[in-house]
Each structure stands twice: as structure tokens, then as C-alpha cells.
C-alpha positions, 0 to 999 in steps of 0.5 A: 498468516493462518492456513485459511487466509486469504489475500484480501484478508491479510489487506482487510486486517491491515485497514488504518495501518501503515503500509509499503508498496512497491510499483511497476515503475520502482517507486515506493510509496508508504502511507495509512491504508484506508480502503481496496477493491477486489481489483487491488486498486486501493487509497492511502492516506498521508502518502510519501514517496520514498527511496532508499529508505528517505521521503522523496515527497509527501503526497497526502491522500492517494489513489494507487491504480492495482494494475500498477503494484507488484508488492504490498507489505503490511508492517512498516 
């Protein structure tokens, strides 16, 4: 990440890729990021719910309130 970057840059270029985030409630769900706001409330599409690594459950579309996340990692 370049030195001018900011945090919503980092998710904009991650826009149409995989993603992995971690919630409140240690869930982590994994799917394609279609868009956020500046709230970090953001929709996913082909959404799995994963644990230890292994699909729990395949959620499809997604809507992941922002106050809810703790970790949102770009590279799956």
C-alpha cells in the first residue's frame, strides 16, 4: 500500500475480487466484493461462511452491516 493510500482506496481497488472478512461474532465469511459505503457496510457476492478454513455454508448474495466487521483482508 502506497504511502498516500487510504482505507477506502485499498477496498475500492479490491472492488470484483475475492475477499475475507472476520465479525464480531468470529464468523468469517469469504465472497466477491461488489460494493461499500463509508460506513464499511459493504455486499458480497457468492458469499460462504467459512471455519477453520472449510465451507460451513454457501450464502450467495450478501449484505454485512460495517459495525459488525473487525477485519477485511483483500487477498484470498
Amino acid at each position: 500500500m502506497s504511502e498516500n493510500a487510504r482505507p477506502l482506496d485499498l477496498l475500492n481497488n479490491a472492488r470484483g475480487k475475492m475477499i475475507l472478512v472476520e465479525l464480531k461474532n468470529g464468523n468469517s465469511i469469504t465472497g466477491k466484493l461488489i460494493a461499500f459505503d463509508v460506513h464499511i457496510n459493504i455486499t458480497l457476492d457468492g458469499a460462504e461462511e467459512r471455519k477453520n478454513g472449510d465451507v460451513l455454508r454457501k450464502l450467495g448474495s450478501v449484505f454485512i452491516r460495517g459495525d459488525t466487521i473487525i477485519l477485511i483482508s483483500p487477498t484470498v
